[in-house]
ROSE-4610 file (N, C-alpha, C; in Angstrom, 1 decimal, always signed):
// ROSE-4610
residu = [X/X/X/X/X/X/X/X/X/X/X/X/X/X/X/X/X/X/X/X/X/X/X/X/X/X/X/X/X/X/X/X/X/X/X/X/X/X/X/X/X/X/X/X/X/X/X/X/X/X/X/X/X/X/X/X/X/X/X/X/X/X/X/X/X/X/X/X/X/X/X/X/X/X/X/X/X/X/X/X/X/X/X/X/X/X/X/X/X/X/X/X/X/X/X/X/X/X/X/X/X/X/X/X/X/X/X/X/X/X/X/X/X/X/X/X/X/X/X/X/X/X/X/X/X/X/X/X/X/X/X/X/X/X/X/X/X/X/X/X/X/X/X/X/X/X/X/X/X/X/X/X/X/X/X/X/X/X/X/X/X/X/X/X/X/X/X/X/X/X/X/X/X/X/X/X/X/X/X/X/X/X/X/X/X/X/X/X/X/X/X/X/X/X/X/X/X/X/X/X/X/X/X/X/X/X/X/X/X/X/X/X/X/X/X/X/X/X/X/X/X/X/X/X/X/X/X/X/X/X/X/X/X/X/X/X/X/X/X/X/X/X/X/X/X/X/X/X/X/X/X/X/X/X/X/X/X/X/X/X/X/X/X/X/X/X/X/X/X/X/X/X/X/X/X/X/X/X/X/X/X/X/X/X/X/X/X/X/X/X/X/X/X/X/X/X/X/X/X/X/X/X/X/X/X/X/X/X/X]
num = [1/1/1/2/2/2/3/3/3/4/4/4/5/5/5/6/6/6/7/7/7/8/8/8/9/9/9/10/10/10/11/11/11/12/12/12/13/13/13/14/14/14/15/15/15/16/16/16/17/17/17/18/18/18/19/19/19/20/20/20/21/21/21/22/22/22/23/23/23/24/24/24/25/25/25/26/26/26/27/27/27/28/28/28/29/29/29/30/30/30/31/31/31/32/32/32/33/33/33/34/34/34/35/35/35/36/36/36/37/37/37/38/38/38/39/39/39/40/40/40/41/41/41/42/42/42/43/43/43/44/44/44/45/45/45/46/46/46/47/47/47/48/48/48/49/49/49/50/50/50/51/51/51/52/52/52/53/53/53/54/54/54/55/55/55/56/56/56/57/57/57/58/58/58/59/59/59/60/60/60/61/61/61/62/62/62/63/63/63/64/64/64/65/65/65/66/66/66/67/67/67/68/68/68/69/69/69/70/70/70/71/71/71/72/72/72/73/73/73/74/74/74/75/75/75/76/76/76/77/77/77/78/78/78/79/79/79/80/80/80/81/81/81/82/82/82/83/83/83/84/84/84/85/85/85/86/86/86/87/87/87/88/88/88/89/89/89/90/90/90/91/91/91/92/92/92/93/93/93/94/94/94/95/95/95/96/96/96/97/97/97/98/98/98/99/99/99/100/100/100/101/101/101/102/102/102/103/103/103]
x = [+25.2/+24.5/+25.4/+25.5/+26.4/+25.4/+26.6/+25.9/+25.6/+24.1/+24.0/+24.6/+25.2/+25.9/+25.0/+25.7/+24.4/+23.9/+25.0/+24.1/+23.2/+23.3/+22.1/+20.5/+20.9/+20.1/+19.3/+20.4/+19.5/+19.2/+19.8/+19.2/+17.9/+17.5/+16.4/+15.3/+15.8/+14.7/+14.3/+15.5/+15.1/+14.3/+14.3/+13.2/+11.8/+11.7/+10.3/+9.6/+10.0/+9.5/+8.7/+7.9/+7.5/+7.7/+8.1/+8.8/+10.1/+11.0/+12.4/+12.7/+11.4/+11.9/+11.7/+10.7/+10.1/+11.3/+12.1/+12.9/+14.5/+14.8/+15.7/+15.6/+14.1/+13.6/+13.9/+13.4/+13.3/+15.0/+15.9/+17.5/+17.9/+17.6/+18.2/+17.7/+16.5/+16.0/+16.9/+17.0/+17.4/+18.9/+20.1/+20.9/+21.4/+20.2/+20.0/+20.0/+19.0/+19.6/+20.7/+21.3/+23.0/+23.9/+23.2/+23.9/+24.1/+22.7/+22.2/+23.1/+22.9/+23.6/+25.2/+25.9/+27.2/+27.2/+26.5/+26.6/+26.5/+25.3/+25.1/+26.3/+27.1/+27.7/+29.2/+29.8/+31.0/+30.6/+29.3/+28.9/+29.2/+28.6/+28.5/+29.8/+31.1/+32.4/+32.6/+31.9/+31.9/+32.0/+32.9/+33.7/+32.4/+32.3/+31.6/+31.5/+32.7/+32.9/+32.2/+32.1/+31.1/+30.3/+29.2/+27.7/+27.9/+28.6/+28.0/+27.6/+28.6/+28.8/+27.2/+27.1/+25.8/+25.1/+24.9/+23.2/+23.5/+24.5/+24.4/+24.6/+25.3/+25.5/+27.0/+27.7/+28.6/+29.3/+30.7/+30.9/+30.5/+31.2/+30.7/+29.2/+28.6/+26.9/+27.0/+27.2/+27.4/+28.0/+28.7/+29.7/+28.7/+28.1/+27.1/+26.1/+25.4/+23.7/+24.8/+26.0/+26.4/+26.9/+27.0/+27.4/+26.7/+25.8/+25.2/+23.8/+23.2/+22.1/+20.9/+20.8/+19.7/+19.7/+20.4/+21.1/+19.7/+18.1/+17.1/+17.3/+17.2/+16.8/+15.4/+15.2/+13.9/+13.7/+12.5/+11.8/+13.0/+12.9/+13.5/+14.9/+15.1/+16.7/+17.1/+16.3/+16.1/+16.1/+15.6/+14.7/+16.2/+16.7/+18.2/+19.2/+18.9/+20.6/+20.2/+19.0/+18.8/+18.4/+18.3/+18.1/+19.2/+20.7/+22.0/+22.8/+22.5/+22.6/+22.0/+21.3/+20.4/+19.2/+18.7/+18.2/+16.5/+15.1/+14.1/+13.7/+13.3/+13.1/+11.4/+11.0/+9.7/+9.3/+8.4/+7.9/+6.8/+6.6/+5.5/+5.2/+3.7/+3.5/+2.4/+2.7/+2.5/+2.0/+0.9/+0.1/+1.6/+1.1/+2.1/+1.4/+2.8/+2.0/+1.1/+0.7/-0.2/+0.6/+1.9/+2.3/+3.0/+3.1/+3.0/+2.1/+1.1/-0.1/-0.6/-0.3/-0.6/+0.2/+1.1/+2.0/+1.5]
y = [+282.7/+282.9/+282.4/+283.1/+283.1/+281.6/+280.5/+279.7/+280.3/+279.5/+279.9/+279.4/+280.3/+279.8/+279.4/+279.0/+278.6/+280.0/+281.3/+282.4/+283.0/+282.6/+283.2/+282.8/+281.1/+280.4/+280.8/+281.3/+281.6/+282.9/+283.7/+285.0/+285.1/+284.4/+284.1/+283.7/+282.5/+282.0/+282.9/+283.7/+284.5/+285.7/+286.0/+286.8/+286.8/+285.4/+285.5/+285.6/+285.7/+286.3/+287.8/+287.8/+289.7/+290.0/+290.0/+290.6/+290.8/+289.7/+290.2/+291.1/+290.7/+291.4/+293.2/+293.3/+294.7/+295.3/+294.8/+294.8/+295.5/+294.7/+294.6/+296.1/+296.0/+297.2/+298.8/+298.7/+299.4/+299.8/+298.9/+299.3/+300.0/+299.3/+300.2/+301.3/+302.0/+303.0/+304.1/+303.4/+304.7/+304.8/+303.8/+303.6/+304.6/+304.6/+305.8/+307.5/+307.6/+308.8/+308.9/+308.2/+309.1/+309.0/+308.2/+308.2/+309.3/+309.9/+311.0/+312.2/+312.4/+313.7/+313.6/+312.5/+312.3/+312.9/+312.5/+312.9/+314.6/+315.1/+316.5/+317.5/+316.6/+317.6/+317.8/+316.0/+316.4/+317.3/+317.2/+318.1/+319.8/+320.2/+321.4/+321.6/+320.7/+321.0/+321.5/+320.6/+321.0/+319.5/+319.4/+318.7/+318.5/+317.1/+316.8/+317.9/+318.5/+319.5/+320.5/+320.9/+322.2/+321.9/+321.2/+320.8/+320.3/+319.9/+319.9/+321.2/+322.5/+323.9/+324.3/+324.2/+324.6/+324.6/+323.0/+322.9/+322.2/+322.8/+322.7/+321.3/+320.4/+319.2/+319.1/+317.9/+317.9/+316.2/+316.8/+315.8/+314.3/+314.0/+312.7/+312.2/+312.7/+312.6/+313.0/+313.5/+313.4/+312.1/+311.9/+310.6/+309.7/+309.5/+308.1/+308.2/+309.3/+309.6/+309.4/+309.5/+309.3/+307.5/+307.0/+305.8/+304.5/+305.1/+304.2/+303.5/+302.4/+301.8/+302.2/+302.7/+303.1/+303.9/+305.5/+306.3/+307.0/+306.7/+307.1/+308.3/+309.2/+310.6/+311.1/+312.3/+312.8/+313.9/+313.7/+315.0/+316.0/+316.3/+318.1/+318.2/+317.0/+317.1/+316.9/+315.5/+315.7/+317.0/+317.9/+319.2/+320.0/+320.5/+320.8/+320.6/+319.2/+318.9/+319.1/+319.1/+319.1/+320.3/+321.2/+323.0/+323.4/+322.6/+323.5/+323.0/+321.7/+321.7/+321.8/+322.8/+323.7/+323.2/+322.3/+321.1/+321.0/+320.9/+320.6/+319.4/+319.3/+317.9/+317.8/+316.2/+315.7/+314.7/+314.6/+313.5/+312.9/+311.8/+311.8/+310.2/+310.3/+308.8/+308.3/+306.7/+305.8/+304.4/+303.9/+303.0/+301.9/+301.0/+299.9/+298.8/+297.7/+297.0/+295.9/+295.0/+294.2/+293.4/+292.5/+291.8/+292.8/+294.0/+294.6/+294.3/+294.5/+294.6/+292.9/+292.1/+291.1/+290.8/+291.3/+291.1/+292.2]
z = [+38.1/+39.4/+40.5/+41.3/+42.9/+43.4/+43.7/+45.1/+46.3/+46.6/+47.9/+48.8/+50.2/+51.2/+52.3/+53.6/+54.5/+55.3/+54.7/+55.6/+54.6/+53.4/+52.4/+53.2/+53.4/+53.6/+55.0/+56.2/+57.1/+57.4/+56.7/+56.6/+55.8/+55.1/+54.0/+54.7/+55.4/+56.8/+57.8/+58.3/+59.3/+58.6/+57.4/+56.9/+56.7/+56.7/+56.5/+57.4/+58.9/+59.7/+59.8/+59.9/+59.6/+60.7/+61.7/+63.0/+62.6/+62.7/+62.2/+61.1/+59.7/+58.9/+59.0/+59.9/+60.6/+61.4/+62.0/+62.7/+61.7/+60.9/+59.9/+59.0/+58.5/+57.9/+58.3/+60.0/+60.9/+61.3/+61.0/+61.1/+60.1/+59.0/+57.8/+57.4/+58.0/+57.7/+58.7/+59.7/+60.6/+60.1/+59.8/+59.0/+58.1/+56.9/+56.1/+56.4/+57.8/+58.1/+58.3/+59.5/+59.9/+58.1/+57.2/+56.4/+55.2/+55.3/+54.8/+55.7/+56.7/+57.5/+57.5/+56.9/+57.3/+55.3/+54.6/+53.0/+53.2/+53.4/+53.4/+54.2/+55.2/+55.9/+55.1/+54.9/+54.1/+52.8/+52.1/+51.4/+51.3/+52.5/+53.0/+53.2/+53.5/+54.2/+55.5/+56.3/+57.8/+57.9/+59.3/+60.1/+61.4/+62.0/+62.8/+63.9/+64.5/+65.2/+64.9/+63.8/+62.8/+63.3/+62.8/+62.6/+64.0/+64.9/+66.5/+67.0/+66.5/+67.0/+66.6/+65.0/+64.4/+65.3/+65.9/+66.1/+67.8/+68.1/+70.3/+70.5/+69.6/+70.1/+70.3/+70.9/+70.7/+69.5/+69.3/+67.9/+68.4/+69.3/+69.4/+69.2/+69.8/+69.2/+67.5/+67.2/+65.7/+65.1/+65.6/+65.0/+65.2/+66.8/+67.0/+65.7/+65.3/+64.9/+63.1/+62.7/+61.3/+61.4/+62.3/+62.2/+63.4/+63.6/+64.3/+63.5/+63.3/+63.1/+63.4/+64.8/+65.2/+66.4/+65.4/+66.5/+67.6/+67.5/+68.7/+68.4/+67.4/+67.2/+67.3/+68.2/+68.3/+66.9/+66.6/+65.5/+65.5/+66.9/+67.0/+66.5/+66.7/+66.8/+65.0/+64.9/+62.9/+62.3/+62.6/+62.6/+62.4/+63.4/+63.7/+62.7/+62.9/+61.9/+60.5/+60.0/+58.7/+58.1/+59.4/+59.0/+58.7/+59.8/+59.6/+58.4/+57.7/+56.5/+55.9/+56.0/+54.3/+54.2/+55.0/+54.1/+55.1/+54.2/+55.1/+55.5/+56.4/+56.8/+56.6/+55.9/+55.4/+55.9/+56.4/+57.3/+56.7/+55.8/+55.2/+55.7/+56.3/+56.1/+55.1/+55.5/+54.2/+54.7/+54.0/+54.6/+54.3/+55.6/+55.9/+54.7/+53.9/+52.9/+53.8/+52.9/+53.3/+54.6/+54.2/+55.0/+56.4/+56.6/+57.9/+58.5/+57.9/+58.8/+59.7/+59.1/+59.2/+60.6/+61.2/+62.2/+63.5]
């Protein structure tokens, strides 16, 4: 078993916060997308420049929404990039667990 270091220790503290950890949650989800659209595209074999042409954006907004934390994408735009890679987009919600709610 790995010793704990002191950022184990305050990242551990700073979790039990249900704000921060809502917070935290809330990053790596959005994380996930650009991380998803950056998989499907080298997939597809299109170049940021491609998938900007696809779908009326330009590359650099691609690059931010593949490498950014919490690139602030709207529905439509989800909608877009995940039509021009093949792909449907699912929106499904889901009751928040208990300690969500409690915050």
């Amino acid at each position: 078993m790995r010793k704990q270091t002191n950022w184990d220790r305050y990242y551990n503290e700073q979790m039990r916060s249900p704000r921060i950890r809502r917070l935290v949650e809330d990053e790596l989800r959005a994380l996930r997308i650009g991380v998803q659209v950056a998989k499907l595209r080298e997939e597809a074999g299109l170049t940021q420049t491609q998938l900007a042409a696809k779908v009326g954006m330009s590359a650099p907004n691609i690059s931010r929404i593949e490498s950014s934390a919490a690139p602030n994408l709207t529905l439509g735009t989800l909608v877009k990039l995940f039509g021009a890679l093949d792909h449907e987009l699912s929106v499904t919600p889901r009751p928040r667990s208990r300690r969500d709610r409690r915050s």
